[in-house]
C-alpha atoms as an extended CHARMM CRD file, in Angstrom:
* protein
*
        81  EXT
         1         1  UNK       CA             -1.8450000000        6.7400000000        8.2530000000  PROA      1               0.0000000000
         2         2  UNK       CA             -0.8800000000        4.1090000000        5.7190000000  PROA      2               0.0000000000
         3         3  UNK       CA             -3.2160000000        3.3070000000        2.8230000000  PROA      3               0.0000000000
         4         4  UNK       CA             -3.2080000000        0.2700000000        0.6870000000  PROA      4               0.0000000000
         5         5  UNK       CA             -4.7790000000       -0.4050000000       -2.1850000000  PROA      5               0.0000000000
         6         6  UNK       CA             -6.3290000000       -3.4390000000       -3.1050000000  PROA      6               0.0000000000
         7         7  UNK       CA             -6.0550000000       -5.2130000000        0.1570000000  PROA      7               0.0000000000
         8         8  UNK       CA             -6.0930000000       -8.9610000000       -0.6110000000  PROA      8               0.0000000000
         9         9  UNK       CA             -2.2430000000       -9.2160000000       -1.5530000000  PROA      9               0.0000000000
        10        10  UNK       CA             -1.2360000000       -6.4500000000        1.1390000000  PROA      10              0.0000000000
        11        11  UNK       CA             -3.5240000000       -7.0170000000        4.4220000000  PROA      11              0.0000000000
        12        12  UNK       CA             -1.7740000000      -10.3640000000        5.0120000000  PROA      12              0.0000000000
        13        13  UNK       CA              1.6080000000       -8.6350000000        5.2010000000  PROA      13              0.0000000000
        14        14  UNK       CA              0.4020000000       -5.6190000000        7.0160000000  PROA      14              0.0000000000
        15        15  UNK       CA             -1.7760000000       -7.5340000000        9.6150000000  PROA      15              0.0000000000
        16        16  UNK       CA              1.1360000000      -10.4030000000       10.0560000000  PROA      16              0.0000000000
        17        17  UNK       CA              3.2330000000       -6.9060000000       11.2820000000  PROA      17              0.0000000000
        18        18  UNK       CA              0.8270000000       -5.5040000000       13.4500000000  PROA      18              0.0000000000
        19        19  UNK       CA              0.8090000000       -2.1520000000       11.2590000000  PROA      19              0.0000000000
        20        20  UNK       CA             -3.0380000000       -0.3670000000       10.7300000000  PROA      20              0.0000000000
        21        21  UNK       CA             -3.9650000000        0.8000000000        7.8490000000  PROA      21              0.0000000000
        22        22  UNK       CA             -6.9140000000        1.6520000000        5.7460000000  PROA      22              0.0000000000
        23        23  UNK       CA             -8.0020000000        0.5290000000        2.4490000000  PROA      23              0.0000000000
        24        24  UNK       CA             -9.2230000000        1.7910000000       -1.0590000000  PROA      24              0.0000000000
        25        25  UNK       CA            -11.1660000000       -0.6240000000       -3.1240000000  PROA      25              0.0000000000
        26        26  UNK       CA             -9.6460000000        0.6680000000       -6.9330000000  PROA      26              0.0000000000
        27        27  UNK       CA            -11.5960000000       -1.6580000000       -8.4710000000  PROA      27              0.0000000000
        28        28  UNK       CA            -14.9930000000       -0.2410000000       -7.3510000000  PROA      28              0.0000000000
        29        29  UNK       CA            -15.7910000000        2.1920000000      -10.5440000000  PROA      29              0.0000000000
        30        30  UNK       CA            -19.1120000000        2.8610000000       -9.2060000000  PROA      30              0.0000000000
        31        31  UNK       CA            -17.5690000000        4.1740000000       -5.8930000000  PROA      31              0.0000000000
        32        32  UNK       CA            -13.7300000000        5.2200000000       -6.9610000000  PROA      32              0.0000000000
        33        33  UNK       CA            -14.3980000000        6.0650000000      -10.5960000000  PROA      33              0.0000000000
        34        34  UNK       CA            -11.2210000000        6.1890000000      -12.4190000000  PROA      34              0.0000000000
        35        35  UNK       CA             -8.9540000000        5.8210000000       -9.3800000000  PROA      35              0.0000000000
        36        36  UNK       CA             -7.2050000000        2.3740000000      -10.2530000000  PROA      36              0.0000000000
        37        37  UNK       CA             -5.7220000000        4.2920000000      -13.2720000000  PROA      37              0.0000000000
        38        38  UNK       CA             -5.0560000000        7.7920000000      -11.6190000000  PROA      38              0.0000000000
        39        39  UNK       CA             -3.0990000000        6.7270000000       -8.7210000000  PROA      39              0.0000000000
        40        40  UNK       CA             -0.9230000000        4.7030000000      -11.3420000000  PROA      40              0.0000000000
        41        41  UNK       CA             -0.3160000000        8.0010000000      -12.7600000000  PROA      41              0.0000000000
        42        42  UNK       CA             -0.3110000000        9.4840000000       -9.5280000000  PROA      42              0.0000000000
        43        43  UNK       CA              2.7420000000        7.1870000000       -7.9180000000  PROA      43              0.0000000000
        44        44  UNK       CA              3.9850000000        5.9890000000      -11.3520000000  PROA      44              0.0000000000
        45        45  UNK       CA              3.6600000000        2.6430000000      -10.8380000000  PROA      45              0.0000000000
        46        46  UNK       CA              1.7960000000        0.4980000000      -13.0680000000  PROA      46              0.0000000000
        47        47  UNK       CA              0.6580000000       -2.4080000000      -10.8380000000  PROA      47              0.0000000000
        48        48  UNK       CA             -2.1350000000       -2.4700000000       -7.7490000000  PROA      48              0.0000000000
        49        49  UNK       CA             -1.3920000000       -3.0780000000       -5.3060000000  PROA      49              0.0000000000
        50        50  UNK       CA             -0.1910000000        0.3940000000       -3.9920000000  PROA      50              0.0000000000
        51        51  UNK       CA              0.8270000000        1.2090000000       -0.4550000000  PROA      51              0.0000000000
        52        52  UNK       CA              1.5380000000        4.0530000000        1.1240000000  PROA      52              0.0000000000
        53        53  UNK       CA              2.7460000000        5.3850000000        4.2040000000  PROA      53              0.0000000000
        54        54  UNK       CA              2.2430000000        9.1660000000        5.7540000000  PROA      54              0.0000000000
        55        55  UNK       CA              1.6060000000       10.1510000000        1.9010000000  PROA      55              0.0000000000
        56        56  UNK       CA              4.2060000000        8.6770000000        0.6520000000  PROA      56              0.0000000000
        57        57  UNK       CA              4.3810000000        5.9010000000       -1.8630000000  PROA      57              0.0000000000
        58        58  UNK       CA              5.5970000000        2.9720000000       -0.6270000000  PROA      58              0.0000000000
        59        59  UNK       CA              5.4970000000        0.2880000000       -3.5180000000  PROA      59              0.0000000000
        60        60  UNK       CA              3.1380000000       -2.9480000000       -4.2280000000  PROA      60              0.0000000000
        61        61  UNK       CA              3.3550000000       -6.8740000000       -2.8390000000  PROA      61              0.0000000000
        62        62  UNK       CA              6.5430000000       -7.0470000000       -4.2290000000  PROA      62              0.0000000000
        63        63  UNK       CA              8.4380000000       -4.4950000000       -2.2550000000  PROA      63              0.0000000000
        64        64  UNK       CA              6.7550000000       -5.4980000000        1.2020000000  PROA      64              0.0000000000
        65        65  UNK       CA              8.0370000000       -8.5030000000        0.4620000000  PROA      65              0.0000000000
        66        66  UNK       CA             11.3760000000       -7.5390000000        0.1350000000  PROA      66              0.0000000000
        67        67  UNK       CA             10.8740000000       -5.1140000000        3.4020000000  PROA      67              0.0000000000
        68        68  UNK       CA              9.9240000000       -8.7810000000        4.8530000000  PROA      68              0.0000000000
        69        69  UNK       CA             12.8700000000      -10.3720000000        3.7520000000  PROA      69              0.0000000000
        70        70  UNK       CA             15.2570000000       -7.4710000000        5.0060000000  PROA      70              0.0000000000
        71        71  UNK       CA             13.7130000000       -6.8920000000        7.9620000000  PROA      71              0.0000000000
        72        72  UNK       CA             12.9830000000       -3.2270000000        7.2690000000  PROA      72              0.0000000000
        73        73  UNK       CA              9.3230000000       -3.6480000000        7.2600000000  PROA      73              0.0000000000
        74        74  UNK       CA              8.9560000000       -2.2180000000       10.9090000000  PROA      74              0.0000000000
        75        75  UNK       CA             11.0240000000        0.9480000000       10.2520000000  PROA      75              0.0000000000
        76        76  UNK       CA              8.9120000000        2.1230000000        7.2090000000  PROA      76              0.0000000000
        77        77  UNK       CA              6.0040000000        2.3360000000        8.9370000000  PROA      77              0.0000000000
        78        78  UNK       CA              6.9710000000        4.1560000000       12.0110000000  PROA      78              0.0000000000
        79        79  UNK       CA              6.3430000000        7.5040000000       11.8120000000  PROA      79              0.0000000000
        80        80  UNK       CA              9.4310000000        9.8410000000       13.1010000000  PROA      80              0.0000000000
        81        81  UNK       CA              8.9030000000       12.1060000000       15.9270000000  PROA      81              0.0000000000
């Protein structure tokens, strides 16, 4: 399962890729309470977007991009059998 949070810089890249994922709206306190600031702690990183893929913290826009750019994007998200 990949998870991405904050979807408007991220769903663009993921849909463009075909990859599913789900999303967390962080900036929802009266839903997610304190979650844009714990998962910063959690994946220390201090921007949102977040993704991640089969638990694992991926990075924000800025490293999708660069999976984009070196054609790695694909790879990441498939899971190893």
């Amino acid at each position: 399962m990949f998870l991405t949070l904050y979807l408007s810089f991220t769903s663009p890249i993921l849909n463009e890729h075909g990859i599913d994922y789900e999303s967390v709206n962080v900036l929802d306190e009266e839903h997610n309470s304190g979650l844009r600031e714990a998962i910063k702690v959690y994946s220390q990183w201090p921007t949102i977007p977040q993704v991640f893929a089969y638990g694992e913290f991926v990075g924000g826009a800025d490293i999708l991009e660069e999976l984009v750019t070196d054609g790695k994007i694909k790879a990441v998200f498939q899971q190893s059998t």
